[in-house]
KEBA-374469 format. One record per residue: x, y, z of N, C-alpha, C in turn. Coordinates in steps of 0.02 Angstrom, whole numbers, padded with zeros to 5 digits, always signed. Example, Ala and Ser with C-alpha at 12.3 -4.5 7.8 and 13.67 -1.06 7.14 Angstrom:
+00660-00284+00390+00615-00225+00390+00660-00165+00390;+00642-00112+00354+00684-00053+00357+00645+00002+00394;
END
This chain:
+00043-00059+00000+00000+00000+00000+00044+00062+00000;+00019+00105-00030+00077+00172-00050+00022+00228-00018;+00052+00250+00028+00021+00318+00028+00071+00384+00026;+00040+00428-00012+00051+00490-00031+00093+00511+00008;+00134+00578-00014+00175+00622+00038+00136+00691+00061;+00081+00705+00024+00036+00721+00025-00023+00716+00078;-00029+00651+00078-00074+00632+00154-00049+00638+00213;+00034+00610+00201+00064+00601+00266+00099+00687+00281;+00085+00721+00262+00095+00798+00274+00048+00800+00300;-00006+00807+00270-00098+00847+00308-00094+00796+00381;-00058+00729+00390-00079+00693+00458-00025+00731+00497;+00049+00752+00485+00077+00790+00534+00033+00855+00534;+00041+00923+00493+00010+00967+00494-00047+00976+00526;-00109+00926+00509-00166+00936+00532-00207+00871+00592;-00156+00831+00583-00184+00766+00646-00253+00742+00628;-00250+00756+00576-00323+00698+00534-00349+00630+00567;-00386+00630+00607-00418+00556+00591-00494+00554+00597;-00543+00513+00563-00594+00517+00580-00603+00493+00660;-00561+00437+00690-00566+00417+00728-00516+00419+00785;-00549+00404+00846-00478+00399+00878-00390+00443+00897;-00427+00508+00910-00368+00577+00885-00344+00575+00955;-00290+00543+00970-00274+00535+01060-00205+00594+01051;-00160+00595+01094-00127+00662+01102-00065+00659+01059;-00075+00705+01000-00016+00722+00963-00017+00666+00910;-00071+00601+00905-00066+00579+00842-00147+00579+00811;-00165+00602+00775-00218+00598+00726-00215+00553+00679;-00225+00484+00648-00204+00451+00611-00270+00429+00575;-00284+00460+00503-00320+00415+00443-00352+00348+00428;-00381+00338+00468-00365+00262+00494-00408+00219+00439;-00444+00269+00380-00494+00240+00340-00423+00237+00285;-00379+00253+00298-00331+00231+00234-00330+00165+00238;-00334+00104+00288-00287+00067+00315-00355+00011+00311;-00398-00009+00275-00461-00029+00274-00460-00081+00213;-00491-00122+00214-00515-00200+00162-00516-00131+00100;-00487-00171+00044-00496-00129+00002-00541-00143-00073;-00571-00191-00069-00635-00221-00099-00695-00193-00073;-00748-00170-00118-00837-00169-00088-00857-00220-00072;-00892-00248-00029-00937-00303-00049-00995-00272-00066;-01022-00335-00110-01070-00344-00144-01136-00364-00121;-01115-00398-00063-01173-00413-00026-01150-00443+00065;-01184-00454+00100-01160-00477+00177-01169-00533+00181;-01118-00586+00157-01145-00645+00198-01146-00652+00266;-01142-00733+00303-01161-00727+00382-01098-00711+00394;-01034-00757+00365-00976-00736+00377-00908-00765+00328;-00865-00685+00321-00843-00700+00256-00784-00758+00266;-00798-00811+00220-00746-00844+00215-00670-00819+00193;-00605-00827+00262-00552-00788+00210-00505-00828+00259;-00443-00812+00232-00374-00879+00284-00348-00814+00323;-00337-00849+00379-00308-00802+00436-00327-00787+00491;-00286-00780+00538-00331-00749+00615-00371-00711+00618;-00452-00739+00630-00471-00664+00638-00494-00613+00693;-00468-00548+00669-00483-00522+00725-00511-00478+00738;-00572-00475+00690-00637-00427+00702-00691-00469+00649;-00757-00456+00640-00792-00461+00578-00854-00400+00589;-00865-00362+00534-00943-00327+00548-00973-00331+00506;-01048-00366+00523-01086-00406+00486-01038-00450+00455;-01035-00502+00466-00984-00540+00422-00929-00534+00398;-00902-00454+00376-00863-00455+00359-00791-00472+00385;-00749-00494+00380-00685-00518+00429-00637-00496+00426;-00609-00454+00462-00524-00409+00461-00491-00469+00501;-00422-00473+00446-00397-00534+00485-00342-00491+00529;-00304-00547+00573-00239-00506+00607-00192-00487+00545;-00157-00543+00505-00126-00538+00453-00144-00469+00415;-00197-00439+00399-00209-00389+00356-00198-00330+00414;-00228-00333+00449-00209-00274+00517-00136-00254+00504;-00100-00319+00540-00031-00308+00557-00007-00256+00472;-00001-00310+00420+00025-00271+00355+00000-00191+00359;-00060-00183+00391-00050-00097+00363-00049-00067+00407;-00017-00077+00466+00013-00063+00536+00095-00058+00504;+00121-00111+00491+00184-00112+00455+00200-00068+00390;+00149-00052+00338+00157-00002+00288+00146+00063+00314;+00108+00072+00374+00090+00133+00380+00153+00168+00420;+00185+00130+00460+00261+00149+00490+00293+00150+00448;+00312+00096+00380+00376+00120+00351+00375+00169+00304;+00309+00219+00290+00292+00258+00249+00310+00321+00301;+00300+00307+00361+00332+00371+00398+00385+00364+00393;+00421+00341+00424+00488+00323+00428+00543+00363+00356;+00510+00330+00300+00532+00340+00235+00521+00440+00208;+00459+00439+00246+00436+00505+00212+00495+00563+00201;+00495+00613+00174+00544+00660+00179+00520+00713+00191;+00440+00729+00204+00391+00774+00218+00398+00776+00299;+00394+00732+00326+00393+00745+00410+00472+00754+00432;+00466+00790+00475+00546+00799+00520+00549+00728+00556;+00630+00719+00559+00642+00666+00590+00616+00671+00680;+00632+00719+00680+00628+00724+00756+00556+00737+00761;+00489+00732+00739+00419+00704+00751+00397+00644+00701;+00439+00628+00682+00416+00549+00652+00399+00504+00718;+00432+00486+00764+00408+00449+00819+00323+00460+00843;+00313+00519+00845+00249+00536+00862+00184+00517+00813;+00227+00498+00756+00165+00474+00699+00170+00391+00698;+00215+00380+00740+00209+00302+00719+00152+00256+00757;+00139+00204+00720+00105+00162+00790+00120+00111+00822;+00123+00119+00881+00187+00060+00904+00147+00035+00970;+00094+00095+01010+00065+00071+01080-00007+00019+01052;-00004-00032+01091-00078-00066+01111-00146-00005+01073;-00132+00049+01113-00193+00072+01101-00205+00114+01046;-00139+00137+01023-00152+00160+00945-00157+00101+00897;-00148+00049+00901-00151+00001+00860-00234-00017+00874;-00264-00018+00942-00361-00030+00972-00363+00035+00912;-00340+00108+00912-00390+00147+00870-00385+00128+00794;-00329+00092+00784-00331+00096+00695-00380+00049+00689;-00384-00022+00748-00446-00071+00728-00527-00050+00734;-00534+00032+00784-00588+00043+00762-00604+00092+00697;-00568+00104+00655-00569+00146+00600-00576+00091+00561;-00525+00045+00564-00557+00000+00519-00655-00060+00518;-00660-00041+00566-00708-00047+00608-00781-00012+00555;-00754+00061+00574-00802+00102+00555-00799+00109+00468;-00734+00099+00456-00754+00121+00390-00769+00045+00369;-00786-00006+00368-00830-00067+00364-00905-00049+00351;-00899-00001+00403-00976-00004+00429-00990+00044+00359;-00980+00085+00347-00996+00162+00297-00990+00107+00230;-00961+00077+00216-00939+00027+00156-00999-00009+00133;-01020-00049+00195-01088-00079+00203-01165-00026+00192;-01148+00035+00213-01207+00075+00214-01182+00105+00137;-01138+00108+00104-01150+00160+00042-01162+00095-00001;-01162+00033+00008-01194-00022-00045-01269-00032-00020;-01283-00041+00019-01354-00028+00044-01404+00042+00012;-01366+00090+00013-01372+00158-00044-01400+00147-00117;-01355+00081-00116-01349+00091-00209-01297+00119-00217;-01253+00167-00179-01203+00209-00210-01152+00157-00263;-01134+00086-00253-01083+00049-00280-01119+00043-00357;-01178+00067-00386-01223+00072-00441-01206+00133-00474;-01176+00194-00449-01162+00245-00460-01130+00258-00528;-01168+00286-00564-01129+00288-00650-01039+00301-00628;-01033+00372-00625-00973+00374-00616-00902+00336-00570;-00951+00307-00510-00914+00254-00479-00909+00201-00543;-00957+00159-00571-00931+00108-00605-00876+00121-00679;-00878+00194-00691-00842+00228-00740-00770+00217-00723;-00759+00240-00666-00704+00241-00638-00669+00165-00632;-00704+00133-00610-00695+00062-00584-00661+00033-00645;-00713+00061-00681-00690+00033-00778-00624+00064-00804;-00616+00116-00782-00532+00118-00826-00479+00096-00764;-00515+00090-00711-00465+00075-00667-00425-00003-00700;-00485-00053-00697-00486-00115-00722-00444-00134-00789;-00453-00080-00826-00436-00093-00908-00367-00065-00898;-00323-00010-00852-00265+00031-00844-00229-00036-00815;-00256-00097-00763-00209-00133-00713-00204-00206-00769;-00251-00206-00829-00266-00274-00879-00213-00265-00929;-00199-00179-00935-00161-00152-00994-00091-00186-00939;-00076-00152-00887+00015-00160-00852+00022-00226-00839;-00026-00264-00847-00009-00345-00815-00012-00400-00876;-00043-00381-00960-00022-00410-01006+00054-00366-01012;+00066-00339-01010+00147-00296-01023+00183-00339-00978;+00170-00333-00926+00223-00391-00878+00215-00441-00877;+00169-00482-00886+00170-00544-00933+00204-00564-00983;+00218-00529-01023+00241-00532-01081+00313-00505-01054;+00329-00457-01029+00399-00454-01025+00446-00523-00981;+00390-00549-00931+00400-00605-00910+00426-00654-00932;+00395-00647-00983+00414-00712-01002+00484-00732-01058;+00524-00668-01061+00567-00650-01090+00644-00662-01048;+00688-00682-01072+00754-00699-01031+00813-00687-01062;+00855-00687-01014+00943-00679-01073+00994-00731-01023;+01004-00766-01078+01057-00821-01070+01133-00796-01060;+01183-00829-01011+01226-00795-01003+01285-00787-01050;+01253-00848-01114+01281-00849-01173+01289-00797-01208;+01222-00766-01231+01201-00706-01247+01241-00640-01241;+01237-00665-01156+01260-00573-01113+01340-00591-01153;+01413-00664-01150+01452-00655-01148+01456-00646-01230;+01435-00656-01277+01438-00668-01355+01441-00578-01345;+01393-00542-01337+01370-00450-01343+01417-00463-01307;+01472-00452-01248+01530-00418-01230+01587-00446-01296;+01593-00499-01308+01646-00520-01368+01659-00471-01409;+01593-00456-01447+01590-00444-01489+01574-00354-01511;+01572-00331-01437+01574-00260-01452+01604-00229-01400;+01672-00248-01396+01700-00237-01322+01735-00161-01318;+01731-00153-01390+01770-00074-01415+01691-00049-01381;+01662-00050-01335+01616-00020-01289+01642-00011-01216;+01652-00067-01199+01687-00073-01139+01744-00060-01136;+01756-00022-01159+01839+00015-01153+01845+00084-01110;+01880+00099-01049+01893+00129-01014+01924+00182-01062;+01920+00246-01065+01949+00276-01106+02035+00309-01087;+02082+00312-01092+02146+00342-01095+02119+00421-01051;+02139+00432-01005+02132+00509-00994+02184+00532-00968;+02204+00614-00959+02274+00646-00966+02240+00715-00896;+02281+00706-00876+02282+00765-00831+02342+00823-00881;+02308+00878-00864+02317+00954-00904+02297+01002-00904;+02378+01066-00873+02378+01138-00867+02359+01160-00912;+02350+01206-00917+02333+01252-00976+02350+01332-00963;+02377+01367-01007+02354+01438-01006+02327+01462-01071;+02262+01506-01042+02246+01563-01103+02258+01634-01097;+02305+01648-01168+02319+01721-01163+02282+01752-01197;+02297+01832-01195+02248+01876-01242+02260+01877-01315;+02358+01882-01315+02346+01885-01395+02424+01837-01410;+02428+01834-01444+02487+01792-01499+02533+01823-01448;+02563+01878-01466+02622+01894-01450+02650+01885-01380;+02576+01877-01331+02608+01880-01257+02600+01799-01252;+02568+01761-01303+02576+01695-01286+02649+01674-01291;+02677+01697-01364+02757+01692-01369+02784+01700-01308;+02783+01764-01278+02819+01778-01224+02821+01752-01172;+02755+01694-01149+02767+01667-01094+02793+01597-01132;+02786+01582-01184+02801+01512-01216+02894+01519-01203;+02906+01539-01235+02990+01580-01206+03006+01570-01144;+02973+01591-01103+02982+01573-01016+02994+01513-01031;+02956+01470-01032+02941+01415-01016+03010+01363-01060;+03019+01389-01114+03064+01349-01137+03127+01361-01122;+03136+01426-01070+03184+01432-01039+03194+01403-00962;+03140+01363-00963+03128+01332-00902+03085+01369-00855;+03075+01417-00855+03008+01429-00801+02958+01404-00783;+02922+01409-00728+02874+01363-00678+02798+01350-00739;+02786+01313-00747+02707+01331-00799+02655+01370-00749;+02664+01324-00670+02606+01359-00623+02597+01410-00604;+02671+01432-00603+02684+01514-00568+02652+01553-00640;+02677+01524-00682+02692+01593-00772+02582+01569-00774;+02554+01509-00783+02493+01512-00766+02453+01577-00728;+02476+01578-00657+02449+01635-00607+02451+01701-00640;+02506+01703-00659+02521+01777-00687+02510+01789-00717;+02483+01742-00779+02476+01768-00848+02397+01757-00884;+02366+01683-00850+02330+01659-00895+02268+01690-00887;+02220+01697-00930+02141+01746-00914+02095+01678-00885;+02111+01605-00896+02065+01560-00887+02057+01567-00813;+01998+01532-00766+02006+01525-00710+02046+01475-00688;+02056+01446-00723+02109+01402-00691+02181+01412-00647;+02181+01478-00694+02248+01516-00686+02242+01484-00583;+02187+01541-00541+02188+01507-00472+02244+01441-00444;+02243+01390-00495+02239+01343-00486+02318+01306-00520;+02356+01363-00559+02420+01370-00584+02399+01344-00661;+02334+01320-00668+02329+01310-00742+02295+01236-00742;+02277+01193-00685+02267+01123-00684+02194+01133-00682;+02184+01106-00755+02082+01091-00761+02086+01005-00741;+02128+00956-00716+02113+00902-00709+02114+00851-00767;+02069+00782-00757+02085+00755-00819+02026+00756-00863;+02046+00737-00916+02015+00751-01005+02011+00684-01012;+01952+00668-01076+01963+00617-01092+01969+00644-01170;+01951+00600-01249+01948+00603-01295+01883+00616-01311;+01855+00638-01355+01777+00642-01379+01761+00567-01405;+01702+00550-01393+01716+00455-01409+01637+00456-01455;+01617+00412-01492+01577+00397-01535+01528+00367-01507;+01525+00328-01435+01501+00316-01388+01474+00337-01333;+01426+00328-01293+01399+00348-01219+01473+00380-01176;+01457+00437-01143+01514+00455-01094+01494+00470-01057;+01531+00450-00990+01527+00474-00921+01513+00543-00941;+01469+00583-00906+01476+00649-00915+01501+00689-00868;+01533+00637-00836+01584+00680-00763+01640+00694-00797;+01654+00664-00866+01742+00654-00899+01725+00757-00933;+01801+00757-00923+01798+00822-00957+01803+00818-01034;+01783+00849-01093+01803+00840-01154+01819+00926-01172;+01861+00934-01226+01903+00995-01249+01895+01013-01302;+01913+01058-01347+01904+01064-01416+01922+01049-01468;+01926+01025-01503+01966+00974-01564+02034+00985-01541;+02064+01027-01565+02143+01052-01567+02162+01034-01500;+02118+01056-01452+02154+01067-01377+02177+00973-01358;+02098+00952-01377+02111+00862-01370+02159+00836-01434;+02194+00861-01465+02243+00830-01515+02280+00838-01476;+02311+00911-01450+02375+00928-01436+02402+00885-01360;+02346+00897-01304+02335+00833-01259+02350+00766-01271;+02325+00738-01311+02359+00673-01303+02401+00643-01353;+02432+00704-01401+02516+00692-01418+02568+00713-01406;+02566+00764-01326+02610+00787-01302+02665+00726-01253;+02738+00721-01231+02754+00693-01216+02727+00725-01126;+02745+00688-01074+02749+00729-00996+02778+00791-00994;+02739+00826-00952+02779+00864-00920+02813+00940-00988;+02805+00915-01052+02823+00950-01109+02760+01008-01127;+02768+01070-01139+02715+01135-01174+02733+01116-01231;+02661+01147-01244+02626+01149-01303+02663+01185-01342;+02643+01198-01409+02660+01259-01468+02594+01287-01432;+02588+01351-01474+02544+01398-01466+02494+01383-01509;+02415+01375-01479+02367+01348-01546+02304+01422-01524;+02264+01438-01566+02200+01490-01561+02159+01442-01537;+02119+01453-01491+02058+01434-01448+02009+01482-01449;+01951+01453-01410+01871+01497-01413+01883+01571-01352;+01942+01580-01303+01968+01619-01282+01986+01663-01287;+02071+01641-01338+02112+01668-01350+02163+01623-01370;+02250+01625-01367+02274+01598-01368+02330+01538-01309;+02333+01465-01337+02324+01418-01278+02406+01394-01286;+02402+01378-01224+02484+01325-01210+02442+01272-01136;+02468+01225-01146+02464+01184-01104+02519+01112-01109;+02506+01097-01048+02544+01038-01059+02533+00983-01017;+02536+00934-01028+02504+00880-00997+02570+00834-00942;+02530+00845-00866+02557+00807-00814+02547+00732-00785;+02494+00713-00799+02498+00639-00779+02437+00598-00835;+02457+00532-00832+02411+00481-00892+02394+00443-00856;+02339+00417-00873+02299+00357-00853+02296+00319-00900;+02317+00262-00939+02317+00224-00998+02249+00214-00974;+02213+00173-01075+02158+00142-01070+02154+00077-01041;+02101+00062-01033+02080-00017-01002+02007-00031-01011;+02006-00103-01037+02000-00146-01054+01934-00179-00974;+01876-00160-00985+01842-00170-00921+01816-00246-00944;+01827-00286-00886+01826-00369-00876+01733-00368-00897;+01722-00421-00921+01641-00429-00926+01624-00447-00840;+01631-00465-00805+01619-00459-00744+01617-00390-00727;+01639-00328-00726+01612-00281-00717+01555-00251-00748;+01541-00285-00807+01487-00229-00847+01429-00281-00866;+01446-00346-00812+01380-00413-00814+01325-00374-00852;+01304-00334-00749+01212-00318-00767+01198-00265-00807;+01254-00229-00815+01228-00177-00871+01200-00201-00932;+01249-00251-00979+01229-00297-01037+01169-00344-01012;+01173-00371-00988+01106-00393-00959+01036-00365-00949;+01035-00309-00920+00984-00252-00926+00972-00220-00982;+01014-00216-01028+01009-00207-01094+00983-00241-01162;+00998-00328-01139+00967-00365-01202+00914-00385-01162;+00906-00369-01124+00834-00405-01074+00769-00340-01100;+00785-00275-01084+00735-00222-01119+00749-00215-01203;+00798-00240-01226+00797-00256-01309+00752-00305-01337;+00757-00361-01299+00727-00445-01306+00643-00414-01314;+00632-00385-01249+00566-00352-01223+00528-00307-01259;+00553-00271-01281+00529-00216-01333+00530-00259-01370;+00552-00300-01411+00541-00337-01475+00494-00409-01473;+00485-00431-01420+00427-00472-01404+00357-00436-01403;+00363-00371-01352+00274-00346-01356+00262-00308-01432;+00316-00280-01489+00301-00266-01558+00279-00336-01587;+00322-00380-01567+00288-00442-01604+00222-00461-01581;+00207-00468-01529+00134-00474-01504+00072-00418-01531;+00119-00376-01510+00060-00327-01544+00050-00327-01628;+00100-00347-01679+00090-00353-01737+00027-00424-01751;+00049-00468-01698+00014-00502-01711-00067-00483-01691;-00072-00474-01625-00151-00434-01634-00189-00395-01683;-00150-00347-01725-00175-00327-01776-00202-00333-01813;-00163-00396-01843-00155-00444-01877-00225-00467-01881;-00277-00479-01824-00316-00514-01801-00380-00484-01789;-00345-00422-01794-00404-00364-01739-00442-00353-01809;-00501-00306-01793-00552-00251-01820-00528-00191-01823;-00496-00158-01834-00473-00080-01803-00502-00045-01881;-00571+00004-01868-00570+00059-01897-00550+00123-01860;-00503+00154-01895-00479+00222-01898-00524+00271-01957;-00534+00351-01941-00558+00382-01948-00508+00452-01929;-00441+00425-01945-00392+00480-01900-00394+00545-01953;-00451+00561-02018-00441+00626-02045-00484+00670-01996;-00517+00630-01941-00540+00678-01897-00495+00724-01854;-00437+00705-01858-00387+00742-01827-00359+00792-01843;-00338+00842-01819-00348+00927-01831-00283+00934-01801;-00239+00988-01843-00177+01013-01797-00202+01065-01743;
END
């Protein structure tokens, strides 16, 4: 049973219950109720379990009690709407808040019994409702049926790593300073430093407009631009900048190249070679993958086949932009 974050706000906020409002907990207690109409009262309803109420026949077992005694705590517990420090006060844990939830469930029995006695369970829009409810839970449970019945062999999962492992490849990444200057000529001039041996971090601080400069020029590591899915934590650079990166030797500056800045020098301090990730690391990913591939291509096949079978007039020139 799921209840709202929504409800469980208005029960801190407002201490809601029809029944049973003892000090500092108000608790809903008609949430927590048989969740079928009956149709009619027999003498007494046949059902498995302890029981530990019936009105008119009807039978609340312990088993069903306890479960929404148990959902209704771990929905507090979980909430992110109540403060931790009054979650305790919403829970139910005493003898006698657990006596009031059994008379809510109690009472709302009783109102259940009187709105079928009404006729209300005859109610156009009640049975309206009932009807897409029915046809919305017929639609998600042929879908999971059908995805059910779908599997991936571990043959499968290891054949897709074989065979497309230029996927599972860790990519090569380079840690790399950088500076950007304003124009050509002062790039020369610090390029000069540098090949006269000066600090890159210090001539960075002093010189470069990037923010990095802060930082002596270190944006961290880069990877390559890849044709593939990327981490989007990896940094990527601009054509030139990622050429010059990973054909620089250590520790060696750049030539001077034009960037979206200005003009760049950098040079690259530490490598991470590529690697080669074991199919044991990337099992359930491939797995989760030909399993919703398999799946999508079983319910198109099913559904082609219904078609196939069906009546379907369309009339879609009734449709209007």
């Amino acid at each position: 049973m799921k209840m709202s974050r929504l409800l469980i706000y208005g029960l801190v906020i407002f201490g809601l219950g029809l029944s049973g409002c003892g000090e500092g907990k108000g608790i809903d207690w008609f949430k927590f109720g048989r969740s079928q109409s009956p149709k009619s009262m027999p003498t007494e309803e046949q059902v498995s379990g302890t029981v530990l109420a019936t009105v008119n026949g009807r039978v609340i077992t312990l088993e069903d009690f306890t479960e929404r005694v148990d959902a209704y705590n771990a929905e507090i517990q979980s909430s992110q709407d109540i403060p931790e420090s009054v979650k305790p006060n919403y829970l139910i844990k005493s003898k006698e808040d657990k006596k009031r939830l059994l008379d809510g469930m109690v009472e709302r029995e009783l109102l259940i019994a009187e709105a079928v006695s009404r006729g209300i369970d005859k109610d156009r829009e009640l049975l309206q409702a009932i009807k897409a409810l029915k046809e919305q839970l017929l639609f998600a449970k042929i879908i999971e049926a059908q995805k059910t019945a779908v599997s991936v062999s571990a043959q499968e999962i290891e054949n897709f790593y074989n065979t497309n492992q230029e996927v599972f490849v860790i990519p090569e990444e380079r840690k790399v300073s950088m500076m950007v200057l304003p124009t050509e000529d002062k790039a020369k001039e610090v390029l000069i430093q540098l090949l006269q041996g000066g600090d890159f971090s210090a001539l960075a601080r002093e010189n470069s407009t990037d923010p990095s400069a802060a930082s002596g020029g270190d944006i961290g590591f880069i990877v390559r631009t890849s044709p593939f899915p990327q981490d989007p934590e990896k940094k990527i650079m601009f054509d030139k900048f990622e050429e010059l990166a990973f054909s620089l030797e250590l520790n060696k500056p750049s030539t001077i190249f034009p960037g979206p800045n200005g003009y760049y020098l950098i040079k690259t301090t530490e490598i991470k070679p590529a690697r080669q990730r074991l199919l044991s690391e990337v099992y359930p990913d491939i797995e989760q993958g030909l399993l919703m591939r398999k799946q999508d291509a079983a319910l198109k096949t099913m559904l082609g086949n219904l078609r196939k079978t069906a009546n379907i007039i369309l009339h879609d020139d009734l449709i209007k932009e």
